[in-house]
C-alpha positions as CSV (number, residue, x, y, z in Angstrom):
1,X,24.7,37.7,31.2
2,X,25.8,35.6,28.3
3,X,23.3,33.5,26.3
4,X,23.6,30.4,25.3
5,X,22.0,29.8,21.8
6,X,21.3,26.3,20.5
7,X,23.3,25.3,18.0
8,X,21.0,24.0,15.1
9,X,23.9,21.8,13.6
10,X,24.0,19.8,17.2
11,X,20.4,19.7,16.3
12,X,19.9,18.5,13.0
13,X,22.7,15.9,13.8
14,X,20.8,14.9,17.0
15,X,17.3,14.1,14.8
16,X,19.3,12.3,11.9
17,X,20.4,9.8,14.5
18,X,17.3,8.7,15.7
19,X,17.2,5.1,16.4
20,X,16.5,3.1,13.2
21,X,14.1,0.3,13.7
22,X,15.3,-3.8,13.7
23,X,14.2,-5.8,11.0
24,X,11.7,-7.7,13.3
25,X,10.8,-8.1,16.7
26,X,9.9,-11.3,18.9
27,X,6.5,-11.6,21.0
28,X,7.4,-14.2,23.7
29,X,3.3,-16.0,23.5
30,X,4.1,-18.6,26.6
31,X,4.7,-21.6,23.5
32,X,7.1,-20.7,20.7
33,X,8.2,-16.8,20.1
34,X,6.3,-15.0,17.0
35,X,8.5,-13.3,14.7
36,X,6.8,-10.1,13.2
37,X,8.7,-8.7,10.3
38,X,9.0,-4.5,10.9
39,X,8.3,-2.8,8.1
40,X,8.6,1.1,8.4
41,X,6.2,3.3,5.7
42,X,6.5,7.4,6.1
43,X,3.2,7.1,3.7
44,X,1.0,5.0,6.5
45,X,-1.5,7.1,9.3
46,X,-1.6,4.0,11.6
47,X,0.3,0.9,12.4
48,X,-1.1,-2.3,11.0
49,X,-0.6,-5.6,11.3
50,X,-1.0,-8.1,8.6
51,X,-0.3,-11.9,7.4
52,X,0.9,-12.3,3.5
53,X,-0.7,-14.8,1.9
54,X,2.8,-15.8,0.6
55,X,3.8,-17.3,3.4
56,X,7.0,-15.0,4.2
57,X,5.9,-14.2,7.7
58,X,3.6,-12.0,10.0
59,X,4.3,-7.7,9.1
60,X,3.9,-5.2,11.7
61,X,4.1,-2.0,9.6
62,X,5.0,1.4,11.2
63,X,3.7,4.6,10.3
64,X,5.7,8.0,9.8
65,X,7.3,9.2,13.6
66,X,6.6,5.6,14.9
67,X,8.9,3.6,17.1
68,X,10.4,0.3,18.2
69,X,8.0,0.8,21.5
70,X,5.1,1.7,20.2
71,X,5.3,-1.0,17.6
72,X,6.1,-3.6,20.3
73,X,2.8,-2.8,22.1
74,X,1.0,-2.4,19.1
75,X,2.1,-6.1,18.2
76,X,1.2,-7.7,22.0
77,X,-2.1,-5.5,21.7
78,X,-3.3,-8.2,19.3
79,X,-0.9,-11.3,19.5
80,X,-3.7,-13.5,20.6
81,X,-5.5,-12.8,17.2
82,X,-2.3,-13.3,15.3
83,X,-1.7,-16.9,17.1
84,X,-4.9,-17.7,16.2
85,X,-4.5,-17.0,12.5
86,X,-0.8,-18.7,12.1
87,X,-2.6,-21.9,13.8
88,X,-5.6,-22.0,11.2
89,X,-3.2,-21.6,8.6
90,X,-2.4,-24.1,6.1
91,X,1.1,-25.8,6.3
92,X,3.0,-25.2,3.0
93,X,3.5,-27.7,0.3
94,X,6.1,-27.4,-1.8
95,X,5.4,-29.8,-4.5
96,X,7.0,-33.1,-3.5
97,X,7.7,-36.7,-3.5
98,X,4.1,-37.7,-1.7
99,X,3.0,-34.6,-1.3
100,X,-1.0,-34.3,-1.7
101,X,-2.3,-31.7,-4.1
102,X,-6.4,-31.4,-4.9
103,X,-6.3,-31.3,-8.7
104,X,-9.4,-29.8,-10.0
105,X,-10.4,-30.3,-6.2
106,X,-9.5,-34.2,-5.6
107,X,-6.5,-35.1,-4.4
108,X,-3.8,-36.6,-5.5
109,X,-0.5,-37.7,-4.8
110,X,2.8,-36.2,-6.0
111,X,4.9,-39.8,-7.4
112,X,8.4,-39.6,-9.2
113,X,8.5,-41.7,-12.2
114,X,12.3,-42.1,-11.8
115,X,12.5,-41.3,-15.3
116,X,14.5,-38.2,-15.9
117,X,12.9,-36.9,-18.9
118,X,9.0,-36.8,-19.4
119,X,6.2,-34.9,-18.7
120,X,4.2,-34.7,-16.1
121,X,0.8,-36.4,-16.1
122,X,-2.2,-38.2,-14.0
123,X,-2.0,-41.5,-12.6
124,X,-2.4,-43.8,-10.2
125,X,-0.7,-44.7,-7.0
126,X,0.1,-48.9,-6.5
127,X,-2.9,-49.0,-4.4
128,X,-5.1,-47.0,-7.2
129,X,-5.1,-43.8,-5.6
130,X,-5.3,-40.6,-8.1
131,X,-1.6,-39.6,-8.9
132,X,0.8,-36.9,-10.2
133,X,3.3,-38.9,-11.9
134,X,6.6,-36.9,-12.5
135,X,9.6,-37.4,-13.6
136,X,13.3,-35.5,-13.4
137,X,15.6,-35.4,-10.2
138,X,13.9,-34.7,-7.1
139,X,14.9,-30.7,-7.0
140,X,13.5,-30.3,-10.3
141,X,10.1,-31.6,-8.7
142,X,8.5,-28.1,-7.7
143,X,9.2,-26.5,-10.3
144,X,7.9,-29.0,-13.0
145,X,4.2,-29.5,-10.9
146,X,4.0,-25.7,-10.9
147,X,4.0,-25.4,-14.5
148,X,2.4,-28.3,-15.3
149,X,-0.6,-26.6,-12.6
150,X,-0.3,-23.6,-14.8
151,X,-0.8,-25.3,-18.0
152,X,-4.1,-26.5,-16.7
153,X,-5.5,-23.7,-15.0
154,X,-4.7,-21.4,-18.2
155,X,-6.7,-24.5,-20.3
156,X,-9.6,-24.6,-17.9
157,X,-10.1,-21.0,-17.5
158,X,-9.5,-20.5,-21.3
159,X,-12.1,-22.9,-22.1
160,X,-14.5,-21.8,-19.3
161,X,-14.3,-18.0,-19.8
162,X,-14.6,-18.2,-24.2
163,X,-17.8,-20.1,-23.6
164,X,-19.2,-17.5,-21.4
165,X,-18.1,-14.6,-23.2
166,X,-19.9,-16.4,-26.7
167,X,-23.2,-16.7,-24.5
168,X,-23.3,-13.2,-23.5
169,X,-21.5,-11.9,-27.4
170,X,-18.8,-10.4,-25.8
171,X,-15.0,-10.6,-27.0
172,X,-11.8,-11.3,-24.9
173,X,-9.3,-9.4,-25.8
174,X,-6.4,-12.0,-23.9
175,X,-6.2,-14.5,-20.9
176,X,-3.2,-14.7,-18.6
177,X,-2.7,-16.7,-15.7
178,X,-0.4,-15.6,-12.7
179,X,0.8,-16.4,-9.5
180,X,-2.1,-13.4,-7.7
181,X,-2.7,-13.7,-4.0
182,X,-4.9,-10.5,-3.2
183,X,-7.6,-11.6,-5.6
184,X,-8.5,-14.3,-7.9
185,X,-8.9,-13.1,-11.1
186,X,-9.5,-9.1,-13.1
187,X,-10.4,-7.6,-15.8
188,X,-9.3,-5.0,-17.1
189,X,-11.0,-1.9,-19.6
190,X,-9.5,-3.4,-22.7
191,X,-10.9,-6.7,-22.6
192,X,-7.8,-8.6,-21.1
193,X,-8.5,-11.1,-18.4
194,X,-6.0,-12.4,-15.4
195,X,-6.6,-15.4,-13.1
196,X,-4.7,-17.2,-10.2
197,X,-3.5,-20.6,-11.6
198,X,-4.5,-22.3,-7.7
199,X,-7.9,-21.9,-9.4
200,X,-7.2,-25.1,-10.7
201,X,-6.7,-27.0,-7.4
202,X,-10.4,-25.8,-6.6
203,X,-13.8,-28.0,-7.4
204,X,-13.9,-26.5,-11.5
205,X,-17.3,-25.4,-10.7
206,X,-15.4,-22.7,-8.3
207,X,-13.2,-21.9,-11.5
208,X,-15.9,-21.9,-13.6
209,X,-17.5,-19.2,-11.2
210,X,-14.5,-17.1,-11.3
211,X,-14.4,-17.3,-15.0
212,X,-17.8,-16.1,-15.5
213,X,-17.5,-13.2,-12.6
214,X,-14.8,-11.8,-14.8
215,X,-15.9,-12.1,-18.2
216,X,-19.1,-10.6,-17.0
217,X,-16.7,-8.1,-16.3
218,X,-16.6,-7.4,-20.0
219,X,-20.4,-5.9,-20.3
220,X,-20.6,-4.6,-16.4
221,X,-17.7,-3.0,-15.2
222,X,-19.0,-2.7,-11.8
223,X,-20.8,-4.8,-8.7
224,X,-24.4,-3.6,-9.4
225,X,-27.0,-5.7,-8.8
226,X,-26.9,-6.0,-13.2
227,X,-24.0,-7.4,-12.7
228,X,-24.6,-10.0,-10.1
229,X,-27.5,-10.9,-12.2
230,X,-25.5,-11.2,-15.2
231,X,-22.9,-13.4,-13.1
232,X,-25.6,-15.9,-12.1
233,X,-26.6,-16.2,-15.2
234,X,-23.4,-17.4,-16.6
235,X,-22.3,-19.6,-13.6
236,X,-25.7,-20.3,-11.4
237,X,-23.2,-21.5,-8.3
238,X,-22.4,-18.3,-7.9
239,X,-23.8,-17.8,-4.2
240,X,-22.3,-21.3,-3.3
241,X,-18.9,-20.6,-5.3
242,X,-18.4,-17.4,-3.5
243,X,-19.1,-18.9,0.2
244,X,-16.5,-22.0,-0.5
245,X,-14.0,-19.3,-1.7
246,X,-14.4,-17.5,1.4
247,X,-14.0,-20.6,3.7
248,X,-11.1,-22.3,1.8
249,X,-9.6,-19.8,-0.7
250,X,-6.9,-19.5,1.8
251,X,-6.0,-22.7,2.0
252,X,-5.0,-22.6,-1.8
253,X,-2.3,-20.8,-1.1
254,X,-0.6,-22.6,1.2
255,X,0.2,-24.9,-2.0
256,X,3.4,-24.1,-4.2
């Protein structure tokens, strides 16, 4: 009797065409279809599904030896709490013409000068409502309120974080202000401190508690109860800045 022995190049050449995964997939909900970005990871133990705070769009990601199928009823498994978190979610503004942005936490409206060179500045609206006043064309308009925002927040935070470090003697080593989404500010073992600029769309007692968490950073290097102490001290909202940033942090980034 002859034998028949598998042929390992048949093999190999079956496993390196398994079925690549689409780019996304599309849960019909009974309303509009939800578009879930797949993102494979060979490094991930489970799959998991998450919503950026950027705004690009639910991610289903899929572990090492996953599939399209498995992903798919991975993603229906919990639709109903990803509905539920698009429709709390804050609608995105881009920065223009009559947009409404909470400066420092009040809000104002976004107004083109119809100047085309300038800077922008505070205002008011013809009927005396608080005003972002800016000038340039119309596409330019974005990008000139989200520096301008950045200027603020890095003055604000600046100011808010030296006067906190003199009370408790300690010594910044340098302040930068970036576009972070997972967290609002750091500090890192050499003294430097990073912030979000949306800080500055919050109530500046919310800034000012951020400021103070991280430069109390500077002698604590933990979350002890020392350091929660310390942070009180510095900024005695703390309790009350931390709940608000909890219910409407995320609404800051829907801005820009």
């Amino acid at each position: 009797m002859q034998l028949i022995r598998p042929d390992h190049r048949l093999i190999m050449f079956s496993r390196s065409r398994k079925k690549a995964l689409p780019d996304h997939l599309e849960i019909d909900t009974g309303a509009a279809p939800v578009r879930i970005r797949l993102k494979a990871n060979p490094r991930a133990q489970r799959y998991l599904l998450r919503l950026p705070a950027d705004q690009s769009g639910p991610v289903l990601t899929v572990p090492k030896g996953g599939n399209l199928a498995r992903a798919e009823h991975f993603a229906r498994q919990h639709i109903d709490w990803l509905v539920e978190r698009l429709q709390d979610r804050p609608d995105h503004i881009a920065f223009r013409a009559g947009d409404k942005v909470p400066l420092r936490g009040e809000e104002h409206i976004i107004v083109p000068t119809g100047k085309l060179r300038g800077l922008v500045s505070t205002g008011q609206t013809a009927d005396g409502l608080p005003a972002l006043l800016v000038p340039g064309a119309d596409d330019h308009m974005p990008r000139k309120v989200t520096a301008w925002l950045k200027e603020q927040a890095r003055a604000d935070l600046t100011r808010c974080a030296e006067e906190h470090a003199r009370t408790i003697g300690a010594k910044i080593a340098a302040i930068s202000v970036r576009d972070t989404r997972s967290r609002w500010g750091s500090c890192a073992s050499n003294g430097r401190l990073s912030f979000s600029w949306r800080l500055v769309l919050a109530p500046p007692d919310i800034l000012d508690y951020v400021a103070a968490h991280e430069v109390a950073h500077l002698k604590e290097m933990n979350h002890s109860a020392r350091f929660w102490r310390l942070c009180e001290q510095l900024a005695p909202q703390t309790p009350s800045a931390r709940q608000w940033l909890k219910d409407n942090g995320r609404h800051l980034h829907g801005f820009g």
